[in-house]
N, C-alpha and C positions, 0 to 999 in steps of 0.2 A: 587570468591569475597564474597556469602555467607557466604563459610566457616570458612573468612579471620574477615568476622564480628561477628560470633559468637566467634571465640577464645577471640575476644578483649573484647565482651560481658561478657566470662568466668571471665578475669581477671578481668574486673572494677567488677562484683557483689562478686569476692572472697576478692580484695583488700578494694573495697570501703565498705563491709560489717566489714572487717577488724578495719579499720579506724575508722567506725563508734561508734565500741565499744572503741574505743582510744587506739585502739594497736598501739608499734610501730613499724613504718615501715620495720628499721633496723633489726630486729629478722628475716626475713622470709627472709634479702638477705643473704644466707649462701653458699655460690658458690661451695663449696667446696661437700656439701652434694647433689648439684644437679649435678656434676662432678661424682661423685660415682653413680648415679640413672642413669643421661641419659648415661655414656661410661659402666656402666656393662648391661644396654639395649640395647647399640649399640653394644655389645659382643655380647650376646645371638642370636641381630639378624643375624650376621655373621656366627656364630657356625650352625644354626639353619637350613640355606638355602642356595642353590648355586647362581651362580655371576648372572646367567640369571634372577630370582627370585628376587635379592638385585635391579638389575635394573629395574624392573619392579616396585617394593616398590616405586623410586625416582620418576620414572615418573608416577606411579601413584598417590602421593602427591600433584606431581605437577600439573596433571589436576583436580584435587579436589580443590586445592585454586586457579587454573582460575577458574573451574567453566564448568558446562555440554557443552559440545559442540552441542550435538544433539536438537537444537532447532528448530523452524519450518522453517528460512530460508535452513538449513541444508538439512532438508526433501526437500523443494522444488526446491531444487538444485540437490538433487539426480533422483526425481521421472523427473524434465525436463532433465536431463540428459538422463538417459534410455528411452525418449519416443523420445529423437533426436536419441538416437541409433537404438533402434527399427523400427525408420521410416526408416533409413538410409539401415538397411536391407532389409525390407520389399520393395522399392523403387531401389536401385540396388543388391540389393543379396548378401546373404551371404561373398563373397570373398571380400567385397568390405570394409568389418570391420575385415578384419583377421588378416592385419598387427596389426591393431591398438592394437587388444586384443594380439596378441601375444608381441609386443613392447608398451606397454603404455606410455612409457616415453619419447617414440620419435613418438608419435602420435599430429597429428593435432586434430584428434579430441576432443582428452582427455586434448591437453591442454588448454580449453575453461574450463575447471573444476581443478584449479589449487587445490583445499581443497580437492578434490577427487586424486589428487596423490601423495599428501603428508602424507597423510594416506594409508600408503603400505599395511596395512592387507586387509583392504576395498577392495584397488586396485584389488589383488591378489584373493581376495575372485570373485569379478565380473568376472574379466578378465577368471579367470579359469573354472566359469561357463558358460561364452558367448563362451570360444572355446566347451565346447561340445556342443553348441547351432548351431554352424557354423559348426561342423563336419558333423552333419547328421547321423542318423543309431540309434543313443542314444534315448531310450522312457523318457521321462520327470519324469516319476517317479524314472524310474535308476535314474538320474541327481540328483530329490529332495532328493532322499536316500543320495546320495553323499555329498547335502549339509545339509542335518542334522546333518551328521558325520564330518564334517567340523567346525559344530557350536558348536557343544558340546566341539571338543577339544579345542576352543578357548576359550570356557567360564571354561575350563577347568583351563588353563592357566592364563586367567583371574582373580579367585578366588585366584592363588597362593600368589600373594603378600597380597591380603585380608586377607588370612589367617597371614600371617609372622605376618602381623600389629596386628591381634589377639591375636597373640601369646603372642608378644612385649608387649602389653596392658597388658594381664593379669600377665607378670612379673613382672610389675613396683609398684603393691603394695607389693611386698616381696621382692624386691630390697628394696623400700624407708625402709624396717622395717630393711635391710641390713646396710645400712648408719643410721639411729636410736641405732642400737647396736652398732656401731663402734661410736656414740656419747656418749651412755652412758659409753662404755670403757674409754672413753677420761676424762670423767666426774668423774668415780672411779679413775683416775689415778690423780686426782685434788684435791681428801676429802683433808682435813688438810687446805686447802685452803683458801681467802675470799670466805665468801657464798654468795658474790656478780658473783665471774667469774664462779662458781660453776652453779647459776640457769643462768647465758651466756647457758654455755654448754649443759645443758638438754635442755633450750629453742634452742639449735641449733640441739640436736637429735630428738626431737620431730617435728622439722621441712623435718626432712629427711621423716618420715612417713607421714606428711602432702603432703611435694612433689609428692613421688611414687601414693600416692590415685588421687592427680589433673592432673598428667599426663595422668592416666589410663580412667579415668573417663571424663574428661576438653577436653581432648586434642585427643589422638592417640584411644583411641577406637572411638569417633565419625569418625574420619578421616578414618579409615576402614569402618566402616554404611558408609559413604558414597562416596567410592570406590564400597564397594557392587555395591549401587543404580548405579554408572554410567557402571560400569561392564552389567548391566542389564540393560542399556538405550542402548548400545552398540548392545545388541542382539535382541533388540524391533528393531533398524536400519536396522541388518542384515536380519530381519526375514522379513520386509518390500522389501528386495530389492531382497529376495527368489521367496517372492511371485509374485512380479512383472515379475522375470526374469522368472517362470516355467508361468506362465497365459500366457506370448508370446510362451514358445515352447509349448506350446499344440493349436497353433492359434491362439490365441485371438489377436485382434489389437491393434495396438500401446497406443492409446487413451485407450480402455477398460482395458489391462493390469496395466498402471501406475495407472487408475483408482481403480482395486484391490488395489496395493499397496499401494494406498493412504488410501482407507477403512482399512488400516490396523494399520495404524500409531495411538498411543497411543493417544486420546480426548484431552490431555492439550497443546500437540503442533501440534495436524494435521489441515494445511489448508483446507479451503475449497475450491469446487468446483471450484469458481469461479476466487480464488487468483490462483490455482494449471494451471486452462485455461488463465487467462492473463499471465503465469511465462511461457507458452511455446511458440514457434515462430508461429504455426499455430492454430486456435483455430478450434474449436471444428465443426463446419463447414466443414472448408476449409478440415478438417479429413476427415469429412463424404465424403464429395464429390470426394476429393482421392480414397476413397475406394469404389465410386458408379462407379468412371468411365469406371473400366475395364467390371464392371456388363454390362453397359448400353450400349458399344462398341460393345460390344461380342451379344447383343440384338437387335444392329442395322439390322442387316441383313434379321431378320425373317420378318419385315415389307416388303422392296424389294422385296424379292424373293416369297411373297403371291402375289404384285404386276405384 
């Protein structure tokens, strides 16, 4: 939505400063010279990179003009998620979440997290963590190794369309100078002419270099900054749900791990404490006491048996 209000910001301060000085309006619509700018940009960006790459450009656009996903209810939908899984383990055992991580999508559990399986990478990225959580034998640090190398190739991936749109940006001011020459030809082919339709035509070349600069500048390089940014809000996510998932295999309880996880999450969108313990079904209590009982069961006996 931001991004949707800045273009429109672009245009009113380029047109309305236009205006201002009493230009007219009619000179700058020349369609034909932004025909020439956006379809030899959208060549380039064809030429330039394969189908899987083109598709990730669109859809990455398109979550730039929705607008970040990963905002705090996000987080605290993820971090209540993994502390029902984590209990659910901790509580009947390992076997008892294996379908689920091995079928996500025909899981009961997962499907209480419907934004959690419509994001396949996320999916994919958990699920293939929690099975070697549930296999057994794997040290947590193999694991984190595992998902480091998991995360780099995604942000790997990630950056590929970034870059296209980079690329595309820095063409479009030597394309617009492209359709500028192919004005002033137009224009030489005119002399003998009125020097009325004559300054038409330069004022229509020199619009083709205004074009390629407001694309580049206005338009399609911001749109990459801010692909960047959510590229890397993406991996602030994943790195949150690393941390949470190794602080469980190394032990730690349900509660203290999303706990981690939550101390991890970026200061402008991490809840707190207190939102994070009314967002899960058992609060902070009822944990302890779960996890006091087997203590205190297993402690019963030594009183009797002095008796």
């Amino acid at each position: 939505m931001f991004a949707i209000i800045g273009m429109l910001v672009v245009l009113a301060a380029v047109i309305g400063g236009f205006l201002m000085e009493h230009g007219p309006i009619r000179v700058l619509m020349q369609p034909s010279e932004l025909v020439i700018i956006a379809g030899a940009a959208a060549g380039t960006l064809l030429v330039a990179n394969p189908l899987h790459t083109l598709k990730g450009v669109v859809s990455g656009v398109l979550m730039v003009l929705a607008g970040s996903k990963f905002n705090k209810q996000r987080y605290l939908d993820a971090l209540k998620m993994m502390y029902d899984l984590f209990g659910k383990i901790r509580h009947d055992g390992p076997a008892a979440v294996e379908n689920d991580v091995e079928a996500p999508m025909e899981s009961k559990f997962f499907s209480n997290y419907p934004n959690f399986l419509k994001d396949h990478e996320t999916r994919d990225f958990v699920c293939d963590t929690m099975r070697m959580a549930i296999m057994g034998g794997v040290e947590p640090f193999d694991v984190d190794q595992m998902i480091e190398a998991d995360m780099d190739v995604h942000e790997h991936e990630a950056n590929l369309p970034v870059t296209a749109l980079s690329t595309m940006a820095d063409s479009l001011p030597g394309l617009g100078i492209v359709a500028a020459v192919l004005g002033v030809v137009m224009t030489m082919s005119a002399l003998g002419g009125p020097p009325e339709e004559i300054g038409k035509k330069v004022a229509a070349a020199l619009v083709g270099t205004f074009l390629g600069i407001l694309l580049c500048y206005g338009f399609v390089g911001p749109l990459a900054a801010n692909l960047t940014k959510l590229a890397h809000e993406e991996r602030e996510y994943w790195h949150v749900l690393r941390v949470t998932m190794i602080a469980f295999m190394k032990g730690t309880s349900p509660l203290l791990a999303t706990e981690m996880g939550r101390r991890a999450i970026p200061g402008h969108v991490r809840p707190s404490f207190q939102e994070f313990e009314a967002n899960c079904k058992r609060s902070v209590s009822a944990a302890a006491s779960t996890e006091a009982a087997p203590a205190d069961s297993a402690a019963a006996p030594e009183p009797a048996a002095a008796s």
